[in-house]
C-alpha positions as CSV (number, residue, x, y, z in Angstrom):
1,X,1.8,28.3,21.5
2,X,-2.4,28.0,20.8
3,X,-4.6,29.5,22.4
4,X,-7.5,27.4,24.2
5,X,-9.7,28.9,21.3
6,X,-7.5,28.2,18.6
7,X,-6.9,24.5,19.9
8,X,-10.8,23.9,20.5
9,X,-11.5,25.3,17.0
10,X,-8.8,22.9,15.6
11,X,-9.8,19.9,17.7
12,X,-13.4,19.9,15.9
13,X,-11.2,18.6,12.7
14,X,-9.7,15.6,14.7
15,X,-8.9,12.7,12.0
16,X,-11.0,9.3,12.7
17,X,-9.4,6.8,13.9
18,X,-8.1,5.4,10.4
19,X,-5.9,8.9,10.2
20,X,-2.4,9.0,11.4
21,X,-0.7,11.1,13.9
22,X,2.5,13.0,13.8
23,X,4.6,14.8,16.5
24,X,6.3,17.6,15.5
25,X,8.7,19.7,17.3
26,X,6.2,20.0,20.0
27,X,2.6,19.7,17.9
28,X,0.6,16.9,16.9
29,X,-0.5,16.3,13.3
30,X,-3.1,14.2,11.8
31,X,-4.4,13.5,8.1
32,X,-7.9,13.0,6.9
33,X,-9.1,13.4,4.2
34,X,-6.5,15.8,2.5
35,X,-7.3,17.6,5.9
36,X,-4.4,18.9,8.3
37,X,-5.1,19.1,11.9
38,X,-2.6,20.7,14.1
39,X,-3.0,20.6,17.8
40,X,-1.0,21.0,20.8
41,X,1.2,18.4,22.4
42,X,1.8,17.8,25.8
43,X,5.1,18.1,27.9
44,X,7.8,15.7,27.5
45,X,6.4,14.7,23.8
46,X,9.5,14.0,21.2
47,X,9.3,15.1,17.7
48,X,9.1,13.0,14.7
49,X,7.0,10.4,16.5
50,X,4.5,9.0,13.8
51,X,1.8,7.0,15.6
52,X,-0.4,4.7,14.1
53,X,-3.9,4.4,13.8
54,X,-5.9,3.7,17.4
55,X,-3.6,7.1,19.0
56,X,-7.1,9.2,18.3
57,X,-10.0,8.7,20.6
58,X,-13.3,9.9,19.5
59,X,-13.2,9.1,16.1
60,X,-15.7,12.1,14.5
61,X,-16.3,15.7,14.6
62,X,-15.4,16.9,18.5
63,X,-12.7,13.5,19.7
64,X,-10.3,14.2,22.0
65,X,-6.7,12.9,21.4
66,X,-6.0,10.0,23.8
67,X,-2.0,11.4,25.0
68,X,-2.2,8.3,27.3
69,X,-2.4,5.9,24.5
70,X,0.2,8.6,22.6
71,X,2.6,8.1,25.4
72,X,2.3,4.2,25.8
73,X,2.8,3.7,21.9
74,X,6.0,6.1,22.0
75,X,7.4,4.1,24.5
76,X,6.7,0.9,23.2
77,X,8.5,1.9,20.2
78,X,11.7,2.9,21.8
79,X,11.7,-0.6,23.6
80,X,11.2,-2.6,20.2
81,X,14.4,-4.0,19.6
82,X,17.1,-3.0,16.9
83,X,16.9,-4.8,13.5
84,X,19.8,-7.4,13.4
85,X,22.4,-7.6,11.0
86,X,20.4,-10.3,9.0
87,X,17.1,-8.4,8.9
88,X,19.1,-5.7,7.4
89,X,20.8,-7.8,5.3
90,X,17.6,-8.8,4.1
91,X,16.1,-5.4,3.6
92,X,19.0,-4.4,1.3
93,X,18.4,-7.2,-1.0
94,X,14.9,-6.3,-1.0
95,X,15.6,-3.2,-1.8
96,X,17.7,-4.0,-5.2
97,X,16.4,-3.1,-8.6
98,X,16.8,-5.8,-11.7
99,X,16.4,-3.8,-15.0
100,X,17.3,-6.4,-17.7
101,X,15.9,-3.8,-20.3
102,X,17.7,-3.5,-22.9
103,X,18.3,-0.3,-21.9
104,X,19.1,-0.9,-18.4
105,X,22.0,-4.1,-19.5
106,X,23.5,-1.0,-21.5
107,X,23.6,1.3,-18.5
108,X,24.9,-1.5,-16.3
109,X,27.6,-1.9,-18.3
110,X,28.4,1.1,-18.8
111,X,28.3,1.5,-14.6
112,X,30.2,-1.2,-14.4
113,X,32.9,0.2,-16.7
114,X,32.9,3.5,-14.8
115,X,33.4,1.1,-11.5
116,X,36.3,-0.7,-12.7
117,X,37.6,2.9,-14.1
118,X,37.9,4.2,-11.2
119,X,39.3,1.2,-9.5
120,X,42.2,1.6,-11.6
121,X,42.9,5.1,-11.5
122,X,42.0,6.2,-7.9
123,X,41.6,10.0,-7.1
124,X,44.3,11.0,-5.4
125,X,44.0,12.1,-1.6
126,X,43.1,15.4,-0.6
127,X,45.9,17.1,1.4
128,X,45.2,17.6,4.9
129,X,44.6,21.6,5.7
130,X,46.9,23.2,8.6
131,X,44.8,23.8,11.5
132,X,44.7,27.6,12.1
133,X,45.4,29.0,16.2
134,X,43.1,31.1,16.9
135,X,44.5,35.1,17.9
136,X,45.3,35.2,21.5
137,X,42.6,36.9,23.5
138,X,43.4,40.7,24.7
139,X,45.0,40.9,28.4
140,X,43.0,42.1,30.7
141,X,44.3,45.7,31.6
142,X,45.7,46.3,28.0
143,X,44.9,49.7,26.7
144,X,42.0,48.9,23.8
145,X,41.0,46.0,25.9
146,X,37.4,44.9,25.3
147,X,35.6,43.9,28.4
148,X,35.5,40.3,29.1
149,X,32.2,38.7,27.5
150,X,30.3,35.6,29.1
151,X,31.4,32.5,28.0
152,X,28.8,30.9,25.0
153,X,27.5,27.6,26.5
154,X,29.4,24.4,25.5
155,X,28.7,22.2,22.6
156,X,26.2,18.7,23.5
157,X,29.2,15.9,24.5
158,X,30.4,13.7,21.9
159,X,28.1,10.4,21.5
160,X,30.2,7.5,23.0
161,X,32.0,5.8,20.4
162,X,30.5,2.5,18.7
163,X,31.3,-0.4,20.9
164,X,33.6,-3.2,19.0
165,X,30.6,-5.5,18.5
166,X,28.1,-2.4,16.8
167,X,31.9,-1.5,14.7
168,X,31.8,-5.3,13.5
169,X,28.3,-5.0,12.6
170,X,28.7,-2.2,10.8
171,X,31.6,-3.4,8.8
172,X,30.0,-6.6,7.8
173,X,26.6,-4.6,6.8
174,X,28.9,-2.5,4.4
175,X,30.6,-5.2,2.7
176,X,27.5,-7.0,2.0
177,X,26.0,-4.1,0.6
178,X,29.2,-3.9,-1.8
179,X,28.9,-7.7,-2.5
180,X,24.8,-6.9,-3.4
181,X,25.9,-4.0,-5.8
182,X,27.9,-7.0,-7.7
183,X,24.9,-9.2,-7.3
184,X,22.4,-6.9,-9.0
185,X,25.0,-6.3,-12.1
186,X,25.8,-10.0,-12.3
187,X,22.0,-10.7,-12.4
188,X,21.4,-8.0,-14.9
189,X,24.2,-9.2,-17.0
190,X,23.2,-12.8,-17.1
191,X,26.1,-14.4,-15.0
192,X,24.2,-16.5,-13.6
193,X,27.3,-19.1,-11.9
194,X,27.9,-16.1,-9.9
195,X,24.6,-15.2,-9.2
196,X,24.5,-19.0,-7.5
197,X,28.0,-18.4,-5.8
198,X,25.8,-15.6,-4.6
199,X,23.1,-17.6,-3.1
200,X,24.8,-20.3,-1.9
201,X,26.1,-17.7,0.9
202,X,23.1,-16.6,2.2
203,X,21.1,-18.6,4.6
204,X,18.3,-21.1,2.3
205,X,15.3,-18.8,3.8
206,X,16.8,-16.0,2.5
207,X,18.5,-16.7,-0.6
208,X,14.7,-18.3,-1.7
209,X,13.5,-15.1,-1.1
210,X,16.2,-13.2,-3.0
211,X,15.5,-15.6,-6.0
212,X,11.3,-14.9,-5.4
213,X,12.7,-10.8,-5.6
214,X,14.2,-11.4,-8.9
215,X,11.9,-13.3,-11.0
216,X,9.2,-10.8,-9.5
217,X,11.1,-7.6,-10.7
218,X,12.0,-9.3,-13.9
219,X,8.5,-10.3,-14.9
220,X,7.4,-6.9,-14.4
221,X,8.3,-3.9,-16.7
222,X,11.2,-1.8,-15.2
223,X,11.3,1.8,-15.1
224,X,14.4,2.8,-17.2
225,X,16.5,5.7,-15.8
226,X,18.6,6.5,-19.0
227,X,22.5,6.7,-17.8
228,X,24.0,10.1,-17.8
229,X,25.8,9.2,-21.3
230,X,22.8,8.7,-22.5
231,X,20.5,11.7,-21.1
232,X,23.0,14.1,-22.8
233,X,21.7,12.5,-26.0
234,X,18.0,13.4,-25.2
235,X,16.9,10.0,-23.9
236,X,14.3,9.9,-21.2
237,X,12.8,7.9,-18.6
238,X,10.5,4.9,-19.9
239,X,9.8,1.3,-19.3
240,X,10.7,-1.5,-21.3
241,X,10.5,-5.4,-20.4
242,X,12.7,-7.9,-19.3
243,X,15.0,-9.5,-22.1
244,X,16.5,-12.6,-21.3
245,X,17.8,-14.5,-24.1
246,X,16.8,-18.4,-24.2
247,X,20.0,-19.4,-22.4
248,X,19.4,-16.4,-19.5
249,X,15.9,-17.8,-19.1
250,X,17.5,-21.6,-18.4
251,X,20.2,-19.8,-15.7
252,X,17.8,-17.9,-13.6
253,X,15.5,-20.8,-13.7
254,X,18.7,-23.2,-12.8
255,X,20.1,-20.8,-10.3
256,X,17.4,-20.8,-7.9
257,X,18.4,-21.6,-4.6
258,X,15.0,-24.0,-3.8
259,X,12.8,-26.0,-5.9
260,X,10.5,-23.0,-7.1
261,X,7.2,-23.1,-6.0
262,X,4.1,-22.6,-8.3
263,X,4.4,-18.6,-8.1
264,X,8.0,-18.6,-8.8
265,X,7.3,-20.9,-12.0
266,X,4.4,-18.6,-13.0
267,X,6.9,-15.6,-13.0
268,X,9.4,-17.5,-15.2
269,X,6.6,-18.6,-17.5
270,X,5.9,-14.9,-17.9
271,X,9.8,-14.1,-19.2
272,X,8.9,-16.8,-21.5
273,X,9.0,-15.3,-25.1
274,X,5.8,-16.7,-27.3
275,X,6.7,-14.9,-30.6
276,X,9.1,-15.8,-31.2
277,X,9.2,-19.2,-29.7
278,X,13.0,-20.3,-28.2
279,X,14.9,-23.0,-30.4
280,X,14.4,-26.7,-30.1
281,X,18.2,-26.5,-28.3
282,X,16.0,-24.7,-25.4
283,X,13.7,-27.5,-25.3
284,X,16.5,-30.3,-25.7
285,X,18.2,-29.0,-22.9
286,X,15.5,-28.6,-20.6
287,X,14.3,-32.2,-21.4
288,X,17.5,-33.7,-20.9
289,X,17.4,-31.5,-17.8
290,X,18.6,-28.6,-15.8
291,X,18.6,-27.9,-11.7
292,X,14.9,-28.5,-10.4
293,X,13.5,-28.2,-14.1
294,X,13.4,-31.5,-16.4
295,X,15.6,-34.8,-16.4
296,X,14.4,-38.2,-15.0
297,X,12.8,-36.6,-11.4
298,X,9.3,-36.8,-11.4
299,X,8.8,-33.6,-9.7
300,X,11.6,-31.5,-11.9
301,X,9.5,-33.0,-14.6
302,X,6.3,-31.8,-13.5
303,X,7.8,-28.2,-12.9
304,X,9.0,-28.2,-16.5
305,X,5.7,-28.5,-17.6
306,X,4.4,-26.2,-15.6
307,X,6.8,-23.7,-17.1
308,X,6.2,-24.9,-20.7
């Protein structure tokens, strides 16, 4: 606990109102500047509560922290609803990492090798251990009998179990975030009629917004993480670009879910190699035309030049 002092002399180093505040276990904490503030929180405050900016009143040398405003932001937040099972859906696809390096379709393989490994040859199950009975307490009377001790206080209950609806939920969260794992490698490994199997189960908003997370990640360099195989043999972290073959180029540009928009074309344009240029076959192909890109349709057309 601060004293008055202590809190007064803290309190002239109050962050603006820009800074943000933190609750913890029973102090609040706010950032300026590089600068730490610590000052005491009142009653009833939970810990871990980061507030935003707008919790600090005063805004220079000398504010005062507004606890009102603390306590009506803390208890908006635990009113704002859960996320639902698409918006974490979503978030796990944004989350996924594309490294079509050439180092990084070498460590996916070699993932994907470990994967199927180990589907084959499960570990076997761990034997259950024997509970052990504790020794019976001493009788009370016994000679050597220790005297009776207070009983310790009880564990917390139990939470209630998840009802069958949040068990459902969770389940179908899980499963798509095995079904992404596939996604990623099947992206990464250029099979791009899955990636489109892919796609075609997720609702259009968000399978256009999968496709936009790709080409993003792919037209940017990756950040390779070397596979453990491969560490042991002194590689280390680096980036490389994208490689997509001329044919991978003409699947992720087929596979999107959408007609691309300008941005999405940009981004392809970018995986686009310039020395050397693809084959006339790539040029054939896209003239004869693929999904959205080329053909007779004026506005495929006009996207194929824009990615030309």
């Amino acid at each position: 606990m601060y004293s008055r002092f202590a809190l007064l002399a803290l309190a002239a180093l109050t962050p603006p109102l820009s800074a943000q505040v933190v609750v913890q276990a029973g102090v609040v904490i706010g950032n300026a500047a590089g600068e730490t503030v610590v000052v005491e929180a009142p009653e009833g405050m939970p810990p871990g509560v980061v507030m935003p900016p707008g919790a600090v009143q005063g805004g220079g040398p000398g504010g005062e922290l507004d606890f009102n405003k603390l306590r009506e932001l803390i208890e908006q937040s635990k009113n704002r609803p859960a996320p639902t099972v698409d918006q974490q859906k979503a978030g796990v696809l944004g989350e996924l990492q594309f490294d079509r390096s050439p180092a990084g379709i070498m460590a996916t393989r070699m993932e994907e090798a470990r994967a199927s490994a180990a589907k084959e040859n499960p570990a076997p199950p761990v034997p259950p251990v024997a509970p052990v009975a504790p020794p019976a307490p001493p009788v009370s009377g016994e000679a050597g009998a220790t005297p009776a001790t207070p009983a310790a206080p009880g564990a917390p209950p139990a939470p209630p179990p998840p009802s069958p609806e949040a068990l459902k939920a969770q389940q179908e969260l899980e499963k798509f975030r095995q079904d992404a794992a596939v996604f990623r490698r099947d992206v990464v490994l250029g099979r791009w009629d899955k990636v489109k199997d892919f796609f075609s189960a997720l609702p259009k908003e968000a399978a256009g917004e999968a496709y936009q997370n790709i080409v993003a990640k792919l037209s940017a360099p990756s950040q390779v993480q070397p596979p453990p195989e491969l560490v042991v043999r002194g590689s280390k972290p680096h980036t490389q670009p994208a490689y997509l073959s001329p044919d991978d180029l003409l699947g992720l540009a087929a596979a999107s879910p959408v007609p691309p928009q300008k941005k999405q074309i940009q981004g392809l344009a970018k995986l686009l190699p310039k020395e050397p240029r693809p084959p006339k076959e790539f040029f054939e192909k896209i003239g004869k035309g693929i999904q959205h890109f080329g053909g007779e349709d004026a506005a495929s057309r006009q996207r194929a030049a824009e990615l030309l």
